[in-house]
N, C-alpha and C positions, 0 to 999 in steps of 0.2 A: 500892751496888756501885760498883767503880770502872770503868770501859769501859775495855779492853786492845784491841780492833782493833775497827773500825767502816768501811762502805761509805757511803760519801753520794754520790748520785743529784739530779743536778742539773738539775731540769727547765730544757730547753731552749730553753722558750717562756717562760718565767718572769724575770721584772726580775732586779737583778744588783745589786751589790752596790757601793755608789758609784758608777754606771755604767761598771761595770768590762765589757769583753769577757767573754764566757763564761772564755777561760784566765786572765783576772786573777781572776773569782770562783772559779774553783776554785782557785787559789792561795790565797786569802785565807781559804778556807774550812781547807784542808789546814794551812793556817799557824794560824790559830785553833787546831783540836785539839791540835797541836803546842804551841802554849804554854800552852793550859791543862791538858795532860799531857806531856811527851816523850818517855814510855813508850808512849804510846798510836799502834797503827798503822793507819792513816787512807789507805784509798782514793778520790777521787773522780772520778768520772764523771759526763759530759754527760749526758744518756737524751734522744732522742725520747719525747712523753708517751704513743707509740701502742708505746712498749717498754719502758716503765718495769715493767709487770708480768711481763713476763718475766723480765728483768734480774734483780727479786726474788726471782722464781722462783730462775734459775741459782744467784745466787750462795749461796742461801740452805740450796741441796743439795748443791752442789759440793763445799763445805768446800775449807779451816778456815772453819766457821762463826766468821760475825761477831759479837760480842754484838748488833749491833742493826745494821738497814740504815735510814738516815738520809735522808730524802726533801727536798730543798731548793728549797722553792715556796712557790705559796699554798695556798687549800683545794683547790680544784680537783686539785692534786698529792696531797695528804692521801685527799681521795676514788681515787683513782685507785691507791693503794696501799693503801687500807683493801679496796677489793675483792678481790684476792687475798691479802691480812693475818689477815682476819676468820676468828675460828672454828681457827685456824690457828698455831701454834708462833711463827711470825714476829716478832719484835719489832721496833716502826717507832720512829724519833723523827723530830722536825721542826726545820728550820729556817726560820725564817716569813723567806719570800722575797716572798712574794704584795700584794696590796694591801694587803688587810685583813686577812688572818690568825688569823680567831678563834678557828681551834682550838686552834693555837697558846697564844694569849693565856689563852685556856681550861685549858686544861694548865700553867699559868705560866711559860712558854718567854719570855727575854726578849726583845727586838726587834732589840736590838743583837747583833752577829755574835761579835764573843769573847765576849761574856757569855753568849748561847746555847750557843758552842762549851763553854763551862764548865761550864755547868747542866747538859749532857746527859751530858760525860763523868764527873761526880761524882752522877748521878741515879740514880735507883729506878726498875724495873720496875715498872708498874701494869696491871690490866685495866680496861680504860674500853667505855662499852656502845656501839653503833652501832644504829642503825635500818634499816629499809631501807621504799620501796616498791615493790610486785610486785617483789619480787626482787632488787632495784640499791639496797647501802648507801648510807649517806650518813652523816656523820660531825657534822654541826651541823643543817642545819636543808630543808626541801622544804618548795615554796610553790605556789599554783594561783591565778591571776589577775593582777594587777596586776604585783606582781615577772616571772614571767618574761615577760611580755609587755615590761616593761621593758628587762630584760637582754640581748631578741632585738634591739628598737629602736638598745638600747646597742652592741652589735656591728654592726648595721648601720653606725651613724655610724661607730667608730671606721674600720670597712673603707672606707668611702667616704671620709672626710675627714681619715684618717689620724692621729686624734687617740689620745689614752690614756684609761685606764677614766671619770680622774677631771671631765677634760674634757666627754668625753662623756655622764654621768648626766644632766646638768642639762635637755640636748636632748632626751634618751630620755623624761625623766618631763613635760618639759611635752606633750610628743605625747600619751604616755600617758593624762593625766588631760585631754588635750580629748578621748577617743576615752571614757574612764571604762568598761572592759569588766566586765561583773559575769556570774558563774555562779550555777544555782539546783542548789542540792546537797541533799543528805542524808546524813547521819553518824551512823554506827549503832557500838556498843563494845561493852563486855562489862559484866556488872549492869544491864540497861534502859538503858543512856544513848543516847539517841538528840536528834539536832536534825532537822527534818524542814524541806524547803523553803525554806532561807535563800536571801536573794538577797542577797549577796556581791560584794565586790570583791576579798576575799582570804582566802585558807586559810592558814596556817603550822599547820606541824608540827615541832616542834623535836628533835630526841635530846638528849632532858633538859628540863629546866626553864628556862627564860630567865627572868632577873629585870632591872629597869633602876630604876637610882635617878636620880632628880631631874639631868637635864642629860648622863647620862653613856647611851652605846649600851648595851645589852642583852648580858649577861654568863650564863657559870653556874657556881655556885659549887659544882654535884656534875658527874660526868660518870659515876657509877655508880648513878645512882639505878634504873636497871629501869624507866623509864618514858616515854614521849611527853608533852611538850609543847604543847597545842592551844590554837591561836587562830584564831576567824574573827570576821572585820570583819562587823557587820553594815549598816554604814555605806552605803546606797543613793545618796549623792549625793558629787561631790565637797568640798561644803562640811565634813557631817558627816564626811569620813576625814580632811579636813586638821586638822579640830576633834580629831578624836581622836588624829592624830598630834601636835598641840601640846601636847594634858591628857600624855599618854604622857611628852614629853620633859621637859614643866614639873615631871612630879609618881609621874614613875617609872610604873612598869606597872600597879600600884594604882589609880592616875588615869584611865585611861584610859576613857574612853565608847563603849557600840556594838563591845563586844566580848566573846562566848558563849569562855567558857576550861574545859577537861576537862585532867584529868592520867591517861593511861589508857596499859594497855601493849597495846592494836592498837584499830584504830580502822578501817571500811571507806567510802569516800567516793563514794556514788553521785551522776552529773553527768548532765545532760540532753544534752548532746553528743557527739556520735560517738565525740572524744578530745580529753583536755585535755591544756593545754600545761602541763609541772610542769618549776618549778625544784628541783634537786638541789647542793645546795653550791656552787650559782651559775651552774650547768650547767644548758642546758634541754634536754626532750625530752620527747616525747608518749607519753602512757600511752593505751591505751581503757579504761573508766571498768568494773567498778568500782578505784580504787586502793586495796589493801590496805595498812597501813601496820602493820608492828612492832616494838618494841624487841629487839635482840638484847643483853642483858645479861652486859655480860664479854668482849663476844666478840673484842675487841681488845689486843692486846698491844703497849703503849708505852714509850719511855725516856721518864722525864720529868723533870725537877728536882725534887730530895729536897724533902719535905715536912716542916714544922718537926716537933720531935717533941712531942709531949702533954706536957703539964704535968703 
């Protein structure tokens, strides 16, 4: 398809684009679609991230509908429009503003700003799957242990000492692994699969399958498979998780040791404490236990960059 009018939504807490002000990024973004179409009519807007679903909402009813409403973040924005997206008419695309961007990446969106702006207005519609737990999609991946205890420590520092994501990890994770918190869980699925009693430093659940080859971060090469992703560390000490986090990055996911892996489409996670803290596309917030986790297959509708065609 070719995109003839598009809205993009520019998270307002989200980096910027050569460190431009918010109005130099939305110029640069509006100039983008403009030279990679000149046909193409291109609105963009700031959002507060606490109106970004509305916003979606309005525009999406109001008409002239837009071919796609265009969210300009990282995941954290992607999640935050996949919630009111899901299940839903809406068509979303991305432009990876964020740190890390993996949905983006995932979807082959490229990094660069006019070559993004090009992908998506010469792209294809796809339905790509989402998960969700107890209720709250997620669009890559939800974690229980280590990670968000991390990512809480990580906002801490950056608020206190005013630093950026990337600064701030390094402080987060050595507190982390002096403190080394582990959960004893139970994981029950569908056909008998159950893990009973793990004692844990970390749960991932992915939407979809994560693969990693040799030296390179963890990827996935479907996003409609219908299925959850499961990884739990069984790693009790810090020596064996950094052991496994090094077989992981030396020798791909394959490699890796002290790690129980399930591909299943729900999965229920009973914890011995009152309520766990679960990361959400890098987002944290407390569930009480049990968390129900499942794939919603389809349930998202995205622009994304045309796909080669089959030989």
């Amino acid at each position: 398809m070719t995109v003839r009018r598009v809205v993009v939504y520019v998270n307002a807490a989200a980096g910027s684009v050569d460190g431009a002000d918010p109005a130099g990024t939305s110029h640069r973004i509006a100039a983008a679609f403009t030279t990679a179409s000149p046909d193409v009519e291109v609105r963009v807007e700031t959002v507060d991230p606490s109106r970004l679903q509305d916003r979606i909402r309005e525009v999406w009813t109001a008409g002239p509908r837009p071919d796609a409403v265009v969210v300009a973040g990282g995941d954290g924005t992607v999640n935050n429009a996949a919630q009111v997206a899901a299940d839903s008419d809406i068509v979303i695309g991305v432009l990876p503003l964020g740190t890390f961007d993996h949905f983006a990446g995932d979807l082959g969106v490229p990094g660069d700003l006019e070559a993004a702006a090009a992908a998506l207005v010469d792209g294809e519609i796809r339905r790509v799957d989402v998960a969700e737990v107890n209720g709250r999609v997620f669009v890559n991946n939800s974690l229980v242990g280590l990670y968000p205890r991390l990512v809480s420590i990580r906002d801490e520092v950056m608020v206190g000492r005013g630093w950026g994501k990337v600064r701030a990890v390094p402080v987060a994770a050595a507190r982390v692994l002096g403190s080394f918190p582990t959960h004893r869980l139970d994981l029950t699925g569908p056909d008998g699969f159950g893990l009973s009693g793990l004692h844990t430093p970390m749960l991932f659940v992915g939407n979809g399958v994560y693969e990693s080859a040799p030296g390179r971060p963890p990827t996935r090469s479907r996003l409609d498979a219908g299925v959850l992703g499961i990884e739990v560390a069984r790693a009790a000490s810090r020596r064996r998780l950094v052991r496994a986090a090094v077989h992981t990055l030396v020798r791909g996911a394959s490699g890796a040791t002290d790690v129980e892996r399930a591909t299943l489409e729900t999965v229920e996670v009973h914890g011995r404490a009152a309520r766990l803290q679960v990361a959400i596309d890098g987002e944290i917030d407390w569930f009480v236990p049990p968390l129900c986790y499942r794939t919603r297959p389809g349930a998202l509708l995205v622009l994304a960059p045309r796909r080669p065609a089959s030989p």
